[in-house]
PyMOL Python script that loads the backbone (N, CA, C, O; Angstrom):
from pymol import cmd

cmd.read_pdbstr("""\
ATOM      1  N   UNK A   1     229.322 -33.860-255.089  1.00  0.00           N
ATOM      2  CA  UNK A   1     230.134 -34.156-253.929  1.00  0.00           C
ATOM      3  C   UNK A   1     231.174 -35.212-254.308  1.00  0.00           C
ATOM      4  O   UNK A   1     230.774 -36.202-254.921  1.00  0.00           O
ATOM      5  N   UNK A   2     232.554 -35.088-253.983  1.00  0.00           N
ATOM      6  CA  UNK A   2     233.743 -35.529-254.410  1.00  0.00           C
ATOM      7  C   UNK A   2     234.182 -36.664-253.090  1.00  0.00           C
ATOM      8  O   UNK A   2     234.665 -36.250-252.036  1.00  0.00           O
ATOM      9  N   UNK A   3     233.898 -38.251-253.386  1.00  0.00           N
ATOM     10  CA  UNK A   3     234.501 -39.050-251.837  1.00  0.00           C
ATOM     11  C   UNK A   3     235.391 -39.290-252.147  1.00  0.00           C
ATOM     12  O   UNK A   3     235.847 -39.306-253.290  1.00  0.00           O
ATOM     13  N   UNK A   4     235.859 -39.540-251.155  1.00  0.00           N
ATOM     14  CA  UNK A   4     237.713 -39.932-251.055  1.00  0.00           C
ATOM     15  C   UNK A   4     238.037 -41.466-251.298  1.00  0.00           C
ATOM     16  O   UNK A   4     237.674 -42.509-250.753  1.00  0.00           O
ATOM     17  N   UNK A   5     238.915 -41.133-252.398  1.00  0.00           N
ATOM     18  CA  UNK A   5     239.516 -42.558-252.428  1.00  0.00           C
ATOM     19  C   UNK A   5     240.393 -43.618-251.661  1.00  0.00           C
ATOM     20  O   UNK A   5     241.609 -43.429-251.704  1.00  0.00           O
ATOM     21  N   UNK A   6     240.018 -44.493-251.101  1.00  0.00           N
ATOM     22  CA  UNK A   6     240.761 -45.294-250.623  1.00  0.00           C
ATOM     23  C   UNK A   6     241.349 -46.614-250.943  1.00  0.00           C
ATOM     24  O   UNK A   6     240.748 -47.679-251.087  1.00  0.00           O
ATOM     25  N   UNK A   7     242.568 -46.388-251.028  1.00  0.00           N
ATOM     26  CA  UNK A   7     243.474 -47.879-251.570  1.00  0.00           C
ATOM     27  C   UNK A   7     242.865 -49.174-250.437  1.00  0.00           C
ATOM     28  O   UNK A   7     242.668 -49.256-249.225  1.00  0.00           O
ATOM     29  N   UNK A   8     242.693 -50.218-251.827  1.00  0.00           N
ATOM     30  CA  UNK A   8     242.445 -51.134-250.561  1.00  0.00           C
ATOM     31  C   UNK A   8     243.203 -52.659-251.364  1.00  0.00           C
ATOM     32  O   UNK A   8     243.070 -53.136-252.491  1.00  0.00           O
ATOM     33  N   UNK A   9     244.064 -53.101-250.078  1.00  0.00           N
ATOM     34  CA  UNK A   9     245.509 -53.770-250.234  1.00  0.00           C
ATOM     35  C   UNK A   9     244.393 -55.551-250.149  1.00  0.00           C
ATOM     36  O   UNK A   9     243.421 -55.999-249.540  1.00  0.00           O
ATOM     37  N   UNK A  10     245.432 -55.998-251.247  1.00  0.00           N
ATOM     38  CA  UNK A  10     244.611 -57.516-250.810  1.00  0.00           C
ATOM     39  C   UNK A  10     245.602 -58.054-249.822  1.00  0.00           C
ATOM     40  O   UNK A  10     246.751 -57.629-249.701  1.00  0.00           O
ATOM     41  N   UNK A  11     245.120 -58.928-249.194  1.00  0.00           N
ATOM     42  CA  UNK A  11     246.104 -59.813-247.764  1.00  0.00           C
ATOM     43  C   UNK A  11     246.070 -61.302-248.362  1.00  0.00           C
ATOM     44  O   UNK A  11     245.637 -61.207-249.510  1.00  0.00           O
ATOM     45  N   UNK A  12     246.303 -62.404-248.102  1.00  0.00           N
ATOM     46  CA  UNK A  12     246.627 -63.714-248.262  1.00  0.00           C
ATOM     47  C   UNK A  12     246.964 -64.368-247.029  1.00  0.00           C
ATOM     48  O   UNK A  12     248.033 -64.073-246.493  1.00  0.00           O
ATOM     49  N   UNK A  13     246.172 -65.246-246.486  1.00  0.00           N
ATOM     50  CA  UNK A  13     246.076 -66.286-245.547  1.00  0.00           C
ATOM     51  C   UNK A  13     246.768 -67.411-245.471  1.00  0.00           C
ATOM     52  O   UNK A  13     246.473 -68.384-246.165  1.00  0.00           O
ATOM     53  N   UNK A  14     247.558 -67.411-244.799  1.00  0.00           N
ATOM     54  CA  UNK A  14     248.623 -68.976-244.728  1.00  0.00           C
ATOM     55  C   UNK A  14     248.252 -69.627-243.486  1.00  0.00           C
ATOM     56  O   UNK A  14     247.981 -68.938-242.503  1.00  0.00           O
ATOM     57  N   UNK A  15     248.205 -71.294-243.428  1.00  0.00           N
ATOM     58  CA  UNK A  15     247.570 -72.135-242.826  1.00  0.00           C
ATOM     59  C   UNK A  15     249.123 -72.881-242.375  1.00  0.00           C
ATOM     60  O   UNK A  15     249.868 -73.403-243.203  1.00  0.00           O
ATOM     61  N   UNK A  16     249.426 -72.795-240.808  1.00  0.00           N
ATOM     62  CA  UNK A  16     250.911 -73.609-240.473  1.00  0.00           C
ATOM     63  C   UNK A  16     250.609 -74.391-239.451  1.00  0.00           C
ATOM     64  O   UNK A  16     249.577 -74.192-238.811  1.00  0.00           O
ATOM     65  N   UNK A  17     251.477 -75.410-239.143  1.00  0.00           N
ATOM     66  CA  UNK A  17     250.901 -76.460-237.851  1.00  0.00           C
ATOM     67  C   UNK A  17     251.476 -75.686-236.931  1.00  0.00           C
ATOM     68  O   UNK A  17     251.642 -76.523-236.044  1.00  0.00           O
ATOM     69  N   UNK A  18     251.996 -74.457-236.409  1.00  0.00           N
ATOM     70  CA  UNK A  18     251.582 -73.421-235.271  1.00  0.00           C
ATOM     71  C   UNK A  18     250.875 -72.625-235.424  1.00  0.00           C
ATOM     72  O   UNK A  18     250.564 -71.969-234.429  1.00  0.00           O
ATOM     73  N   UNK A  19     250.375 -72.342-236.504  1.00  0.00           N
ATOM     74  CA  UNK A  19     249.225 -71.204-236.731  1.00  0.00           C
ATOM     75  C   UNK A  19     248.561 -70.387-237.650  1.00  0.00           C
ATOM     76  O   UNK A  19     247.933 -71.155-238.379  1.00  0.00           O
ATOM     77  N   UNK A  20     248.424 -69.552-237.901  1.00  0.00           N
ATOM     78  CA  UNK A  20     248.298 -68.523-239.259  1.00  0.00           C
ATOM     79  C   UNK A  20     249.055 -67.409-239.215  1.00  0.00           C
ATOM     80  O   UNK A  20     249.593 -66.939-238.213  1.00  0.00           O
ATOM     81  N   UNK A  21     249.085 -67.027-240.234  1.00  0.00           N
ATOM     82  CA  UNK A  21     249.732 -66.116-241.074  1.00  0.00           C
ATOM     83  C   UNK A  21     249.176 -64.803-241.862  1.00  0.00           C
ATOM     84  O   UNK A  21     248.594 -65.257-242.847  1.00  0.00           O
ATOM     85  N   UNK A  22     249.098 -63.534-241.877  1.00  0.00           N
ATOM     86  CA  UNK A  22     248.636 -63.003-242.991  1.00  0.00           C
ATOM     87  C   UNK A  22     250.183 -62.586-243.589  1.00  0.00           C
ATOM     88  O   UNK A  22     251.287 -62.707-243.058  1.00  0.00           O
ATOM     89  N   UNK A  23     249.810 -62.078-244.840  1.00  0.00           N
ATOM     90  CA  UNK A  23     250.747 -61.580-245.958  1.00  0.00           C
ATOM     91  C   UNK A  23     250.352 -60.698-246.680  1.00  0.00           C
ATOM     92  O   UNK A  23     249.683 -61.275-247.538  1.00  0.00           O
ATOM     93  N   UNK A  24     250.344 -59.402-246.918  1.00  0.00           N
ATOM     94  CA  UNK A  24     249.921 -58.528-247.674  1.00  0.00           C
ATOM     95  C   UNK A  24     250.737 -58.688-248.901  1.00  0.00           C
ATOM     96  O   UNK A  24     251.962 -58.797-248.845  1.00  0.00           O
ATOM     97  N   UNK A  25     249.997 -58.704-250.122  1.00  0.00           N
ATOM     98  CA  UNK A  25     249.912 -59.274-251.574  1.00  0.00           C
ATOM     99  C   UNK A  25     250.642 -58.127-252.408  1.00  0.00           C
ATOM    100  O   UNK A  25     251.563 -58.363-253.190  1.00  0.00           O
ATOM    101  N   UNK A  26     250.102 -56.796-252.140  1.00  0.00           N
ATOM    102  CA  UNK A  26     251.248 -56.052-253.034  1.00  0.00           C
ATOM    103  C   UNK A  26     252.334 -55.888-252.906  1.00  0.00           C
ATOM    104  O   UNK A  26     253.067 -55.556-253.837  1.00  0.00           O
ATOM    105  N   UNK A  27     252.882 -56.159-251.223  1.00  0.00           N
ATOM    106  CA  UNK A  27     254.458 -55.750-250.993  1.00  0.00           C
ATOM    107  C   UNK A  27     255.133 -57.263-251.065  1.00  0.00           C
ATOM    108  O   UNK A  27     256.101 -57.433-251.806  1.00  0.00           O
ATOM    109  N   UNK A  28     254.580 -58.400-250.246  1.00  0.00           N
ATOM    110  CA  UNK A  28     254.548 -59.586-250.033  1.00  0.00           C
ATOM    111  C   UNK A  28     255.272 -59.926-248.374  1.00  0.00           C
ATOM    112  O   UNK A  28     255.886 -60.879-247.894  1.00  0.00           O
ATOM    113  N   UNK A  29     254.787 -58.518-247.837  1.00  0.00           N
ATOM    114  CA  UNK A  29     255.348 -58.456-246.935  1.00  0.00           C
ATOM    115  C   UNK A  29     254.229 -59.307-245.407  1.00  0.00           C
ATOM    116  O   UNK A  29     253.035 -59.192-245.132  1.00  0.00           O
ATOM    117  N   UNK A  30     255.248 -60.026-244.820  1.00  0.00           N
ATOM    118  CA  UNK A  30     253.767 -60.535-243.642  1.00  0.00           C
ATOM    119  C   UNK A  30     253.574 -59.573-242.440  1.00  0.00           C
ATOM    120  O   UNK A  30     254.406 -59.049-241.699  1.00  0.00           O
ATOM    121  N   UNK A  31     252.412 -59.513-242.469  1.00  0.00           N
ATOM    122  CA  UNK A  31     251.619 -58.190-241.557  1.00  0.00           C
ATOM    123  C   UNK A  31     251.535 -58.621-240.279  1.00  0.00           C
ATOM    124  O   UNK A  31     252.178 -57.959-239.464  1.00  0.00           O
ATOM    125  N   UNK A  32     250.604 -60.022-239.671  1.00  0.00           N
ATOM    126  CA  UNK A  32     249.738 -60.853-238.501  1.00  0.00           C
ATOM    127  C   UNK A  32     250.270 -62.381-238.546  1.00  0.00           C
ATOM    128  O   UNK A  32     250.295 -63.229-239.438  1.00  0.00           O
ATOM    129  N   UNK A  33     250.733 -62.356-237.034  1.00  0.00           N
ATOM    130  CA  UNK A  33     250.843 -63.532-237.112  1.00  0.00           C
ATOM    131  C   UNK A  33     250.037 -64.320-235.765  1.00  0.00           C
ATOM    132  O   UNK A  33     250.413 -64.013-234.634  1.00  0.00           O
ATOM    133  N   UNK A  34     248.648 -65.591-235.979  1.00  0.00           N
ATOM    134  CA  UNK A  34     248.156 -65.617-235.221  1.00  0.00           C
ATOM    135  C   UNK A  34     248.566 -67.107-234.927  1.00  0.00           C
ATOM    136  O   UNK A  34     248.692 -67.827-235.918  1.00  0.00           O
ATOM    137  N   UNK A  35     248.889 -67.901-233.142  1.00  0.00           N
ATOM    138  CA  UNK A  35     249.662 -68.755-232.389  1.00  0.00           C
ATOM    139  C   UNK A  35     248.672 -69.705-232.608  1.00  0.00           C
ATOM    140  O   UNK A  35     247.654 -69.334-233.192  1.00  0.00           O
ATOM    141  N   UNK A  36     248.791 -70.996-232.207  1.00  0.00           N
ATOM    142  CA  UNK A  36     247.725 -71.847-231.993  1.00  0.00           C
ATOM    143  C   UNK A  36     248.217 -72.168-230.358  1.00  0.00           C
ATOM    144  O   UNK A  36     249.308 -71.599-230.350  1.00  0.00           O
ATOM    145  N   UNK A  37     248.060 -72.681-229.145  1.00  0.00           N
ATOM    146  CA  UNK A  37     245.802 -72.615-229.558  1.00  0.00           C
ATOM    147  C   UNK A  37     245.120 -71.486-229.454  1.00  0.00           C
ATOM    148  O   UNK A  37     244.163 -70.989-230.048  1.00  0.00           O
ATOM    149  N   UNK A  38     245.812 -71.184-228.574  1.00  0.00           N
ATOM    150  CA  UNK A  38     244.695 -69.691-228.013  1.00  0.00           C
ATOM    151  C   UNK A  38     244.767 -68.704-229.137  1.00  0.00           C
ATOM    152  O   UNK A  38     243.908 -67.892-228.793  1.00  0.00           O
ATOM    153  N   UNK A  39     245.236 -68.297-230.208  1.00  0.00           N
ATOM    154  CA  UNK A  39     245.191 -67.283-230.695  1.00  0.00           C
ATOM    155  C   UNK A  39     245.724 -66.088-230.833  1.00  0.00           C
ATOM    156  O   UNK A  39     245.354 -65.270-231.675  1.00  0.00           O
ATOM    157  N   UNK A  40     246.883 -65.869-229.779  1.00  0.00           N
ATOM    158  CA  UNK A  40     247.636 -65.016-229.537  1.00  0.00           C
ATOM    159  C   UNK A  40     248.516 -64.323-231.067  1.00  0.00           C
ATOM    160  O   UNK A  40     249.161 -64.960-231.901  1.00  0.00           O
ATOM    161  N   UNK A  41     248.284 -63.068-231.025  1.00  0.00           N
ATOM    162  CA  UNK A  41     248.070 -62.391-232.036  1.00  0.00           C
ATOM    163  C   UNK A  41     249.973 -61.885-232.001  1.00  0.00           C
ATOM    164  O   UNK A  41     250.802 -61.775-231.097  1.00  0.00           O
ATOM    165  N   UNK A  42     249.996 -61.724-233.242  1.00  0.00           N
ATOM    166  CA  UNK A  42     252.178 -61.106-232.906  1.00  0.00           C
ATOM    167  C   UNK A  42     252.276 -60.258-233.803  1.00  0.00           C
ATOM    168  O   UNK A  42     252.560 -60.902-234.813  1.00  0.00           O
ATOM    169  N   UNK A  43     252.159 -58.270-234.273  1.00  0.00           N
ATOM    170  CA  UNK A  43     251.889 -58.008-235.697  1.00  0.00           C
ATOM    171  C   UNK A  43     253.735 -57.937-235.510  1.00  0.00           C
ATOM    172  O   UNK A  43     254.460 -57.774-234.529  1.00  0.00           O
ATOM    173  N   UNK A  44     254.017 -58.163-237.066  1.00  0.00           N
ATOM    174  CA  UNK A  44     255.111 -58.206-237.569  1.00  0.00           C
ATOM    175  C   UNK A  44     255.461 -57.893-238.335  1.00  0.00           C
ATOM    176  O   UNK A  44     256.462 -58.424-238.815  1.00  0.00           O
ATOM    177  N   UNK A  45     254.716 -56.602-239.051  1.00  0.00           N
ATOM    178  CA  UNK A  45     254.748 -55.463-240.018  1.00  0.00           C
ATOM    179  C   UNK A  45     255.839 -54.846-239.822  1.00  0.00           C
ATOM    180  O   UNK A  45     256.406 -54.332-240.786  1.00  0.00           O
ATOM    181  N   UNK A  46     256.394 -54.754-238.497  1.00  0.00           N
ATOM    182  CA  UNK A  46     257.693 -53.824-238.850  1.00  0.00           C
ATOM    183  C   UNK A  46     259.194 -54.662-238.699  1.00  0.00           C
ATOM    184  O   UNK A  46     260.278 -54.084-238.774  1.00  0.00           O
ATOM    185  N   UNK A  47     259.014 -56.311-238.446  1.00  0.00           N
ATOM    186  CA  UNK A  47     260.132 -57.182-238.397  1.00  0.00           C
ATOM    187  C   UNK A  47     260.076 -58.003-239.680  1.00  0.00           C
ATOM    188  O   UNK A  47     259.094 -58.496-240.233  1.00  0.00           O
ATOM    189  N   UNK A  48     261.556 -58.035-240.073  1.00  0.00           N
ATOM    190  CA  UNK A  48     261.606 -59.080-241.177  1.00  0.00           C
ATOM    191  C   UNK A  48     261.879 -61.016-240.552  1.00  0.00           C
ATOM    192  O   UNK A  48     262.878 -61.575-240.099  1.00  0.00           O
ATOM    193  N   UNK A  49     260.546 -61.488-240.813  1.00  0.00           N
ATOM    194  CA  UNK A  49     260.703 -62.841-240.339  1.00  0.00           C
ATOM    195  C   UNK A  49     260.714 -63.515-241.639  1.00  0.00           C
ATOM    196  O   UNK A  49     260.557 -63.030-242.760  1.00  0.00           O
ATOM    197  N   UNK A  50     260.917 -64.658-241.299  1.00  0.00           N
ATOM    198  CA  UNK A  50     260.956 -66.120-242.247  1.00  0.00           C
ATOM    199  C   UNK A  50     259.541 -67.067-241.185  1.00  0.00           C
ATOM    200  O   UNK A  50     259.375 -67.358-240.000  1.00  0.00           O
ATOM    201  N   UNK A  51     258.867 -67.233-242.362  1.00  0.00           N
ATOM    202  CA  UNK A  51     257.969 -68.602-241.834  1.00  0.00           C
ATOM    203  C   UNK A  51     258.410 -70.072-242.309  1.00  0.00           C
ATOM    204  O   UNK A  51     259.291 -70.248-243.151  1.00  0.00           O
ATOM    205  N   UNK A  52     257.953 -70.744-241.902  1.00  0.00           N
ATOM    206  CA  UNK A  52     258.474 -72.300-241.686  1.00  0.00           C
ATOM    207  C   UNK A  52     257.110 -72.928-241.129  1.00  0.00           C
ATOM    208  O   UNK A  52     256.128 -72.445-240.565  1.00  0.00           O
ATOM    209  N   UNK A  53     257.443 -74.100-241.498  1.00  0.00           N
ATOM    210  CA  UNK A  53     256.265 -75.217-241.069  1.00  0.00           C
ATOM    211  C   UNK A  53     256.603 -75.307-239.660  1.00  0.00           C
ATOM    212  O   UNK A  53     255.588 -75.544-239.006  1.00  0.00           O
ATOM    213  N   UNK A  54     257.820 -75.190-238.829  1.00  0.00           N
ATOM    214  CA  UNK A  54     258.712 -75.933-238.009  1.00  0.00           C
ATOM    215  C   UNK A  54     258.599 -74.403-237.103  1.00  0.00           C
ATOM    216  O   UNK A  54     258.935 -74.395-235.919  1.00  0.00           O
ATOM    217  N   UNK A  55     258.109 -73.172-237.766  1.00  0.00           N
ATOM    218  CA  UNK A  55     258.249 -72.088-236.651  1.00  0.00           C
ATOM    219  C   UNK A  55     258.425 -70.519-237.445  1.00  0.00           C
ATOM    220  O   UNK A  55     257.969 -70.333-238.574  1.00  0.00           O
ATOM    221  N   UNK A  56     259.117 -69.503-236.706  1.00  0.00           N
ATOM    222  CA  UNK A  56     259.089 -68.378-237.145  1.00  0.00           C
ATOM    223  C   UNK A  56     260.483 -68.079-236.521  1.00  0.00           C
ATOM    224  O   UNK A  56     260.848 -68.165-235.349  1.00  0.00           O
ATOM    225  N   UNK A  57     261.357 -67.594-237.974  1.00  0.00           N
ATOM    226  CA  UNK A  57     262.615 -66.924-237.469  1.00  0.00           C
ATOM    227  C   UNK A  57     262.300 -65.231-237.426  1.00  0.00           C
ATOM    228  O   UNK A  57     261.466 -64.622-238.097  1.00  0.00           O
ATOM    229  N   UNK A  58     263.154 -64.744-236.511  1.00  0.00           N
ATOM    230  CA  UNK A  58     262.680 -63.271-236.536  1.00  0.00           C
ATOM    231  C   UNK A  58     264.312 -62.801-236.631  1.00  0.00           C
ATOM    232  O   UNK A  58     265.254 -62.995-235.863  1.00  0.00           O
ATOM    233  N   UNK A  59     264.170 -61.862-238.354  1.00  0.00           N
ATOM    234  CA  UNK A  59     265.475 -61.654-238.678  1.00  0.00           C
ATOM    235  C   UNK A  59     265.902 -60.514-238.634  1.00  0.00           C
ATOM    236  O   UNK A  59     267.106 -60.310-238.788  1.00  0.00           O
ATOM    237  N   UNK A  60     265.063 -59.548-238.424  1.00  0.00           N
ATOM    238  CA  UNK A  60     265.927 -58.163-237.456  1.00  0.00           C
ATOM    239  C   UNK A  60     264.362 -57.082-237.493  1.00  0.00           C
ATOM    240  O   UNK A  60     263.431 -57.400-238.234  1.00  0.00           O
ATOM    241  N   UNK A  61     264.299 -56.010-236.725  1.00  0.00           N
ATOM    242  CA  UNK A  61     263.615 -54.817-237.025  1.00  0.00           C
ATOM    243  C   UNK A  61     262.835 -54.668-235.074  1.00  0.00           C
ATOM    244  O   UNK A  61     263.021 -55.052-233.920  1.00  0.00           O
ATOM    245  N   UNK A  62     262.151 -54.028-235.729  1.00  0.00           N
ATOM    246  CA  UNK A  62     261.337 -53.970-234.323  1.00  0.00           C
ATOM    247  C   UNK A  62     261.865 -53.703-233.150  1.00  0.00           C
ATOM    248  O   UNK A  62     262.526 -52.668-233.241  1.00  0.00           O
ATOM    249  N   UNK A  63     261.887 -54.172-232.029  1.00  0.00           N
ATOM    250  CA  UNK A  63     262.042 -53.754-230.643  1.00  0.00           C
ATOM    251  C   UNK A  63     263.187 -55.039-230.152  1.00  0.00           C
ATOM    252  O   UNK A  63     263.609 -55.134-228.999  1.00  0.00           O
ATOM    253  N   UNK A  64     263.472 -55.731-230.989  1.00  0.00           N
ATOM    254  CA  UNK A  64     264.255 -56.976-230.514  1.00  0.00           C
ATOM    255  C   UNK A  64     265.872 -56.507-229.912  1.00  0.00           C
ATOM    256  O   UNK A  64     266.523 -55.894-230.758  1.00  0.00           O
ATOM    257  N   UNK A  65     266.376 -56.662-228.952  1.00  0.00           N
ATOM    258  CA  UNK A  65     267.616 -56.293-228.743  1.00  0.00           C
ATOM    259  C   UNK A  65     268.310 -57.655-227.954  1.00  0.00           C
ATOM    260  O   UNK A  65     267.841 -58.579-227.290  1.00  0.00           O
ATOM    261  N   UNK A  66     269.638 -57.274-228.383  1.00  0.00           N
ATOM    262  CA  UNK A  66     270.228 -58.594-227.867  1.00  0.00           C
ATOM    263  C   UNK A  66     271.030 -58.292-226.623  1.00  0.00           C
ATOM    264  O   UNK A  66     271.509 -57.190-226.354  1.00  0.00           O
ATOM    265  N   UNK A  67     271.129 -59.424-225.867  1.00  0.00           N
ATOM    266  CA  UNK A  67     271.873 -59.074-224.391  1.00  0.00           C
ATOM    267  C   UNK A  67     273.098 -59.001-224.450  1.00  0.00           C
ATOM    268  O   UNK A  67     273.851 -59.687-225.141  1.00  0.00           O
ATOM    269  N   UNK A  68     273.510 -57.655-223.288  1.00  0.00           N
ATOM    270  CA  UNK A  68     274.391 -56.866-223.864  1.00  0.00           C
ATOM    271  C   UNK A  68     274.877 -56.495-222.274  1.00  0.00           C
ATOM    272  O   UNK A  68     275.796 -55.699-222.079  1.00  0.00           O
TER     273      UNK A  68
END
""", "prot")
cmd.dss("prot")
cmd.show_as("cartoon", "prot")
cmd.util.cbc("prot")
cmd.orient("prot")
């Protein structure tokens, strides 16, 4: 019997004074971004952001539209 292979991606954990971060390691692309305090979860797999100690720029993709 033949199982199926599955790729499995490493992630990387970043620690910020608003919150955490994941980063997936082969693309270096960031996947999760979790708020402090409560935890509020933001995925950002399909926006290109910048992290910062000071915050999160969000530099285009996703659902973001500007007023118009």
């Amino acid at each position: 019997m033949m199982s199926k292979v599955v790729p499995l991606f490493g992630y990387a954990v970043y620690e910020f004074p608003w919150g955490t971060a994941v980063k997936e390691k082969r693309t270096g692309k960031w996947t999760t971004v979790f708020l402090k305090p409560d935890g509020q979860r933001i995925d950002v797999s399909n926006i290109e952001v910048i992290l910062h100690n000071n915050g999160i720029e969000f530099i285009s993709g996703g659902d973001l539209h500007e007023p118009g």
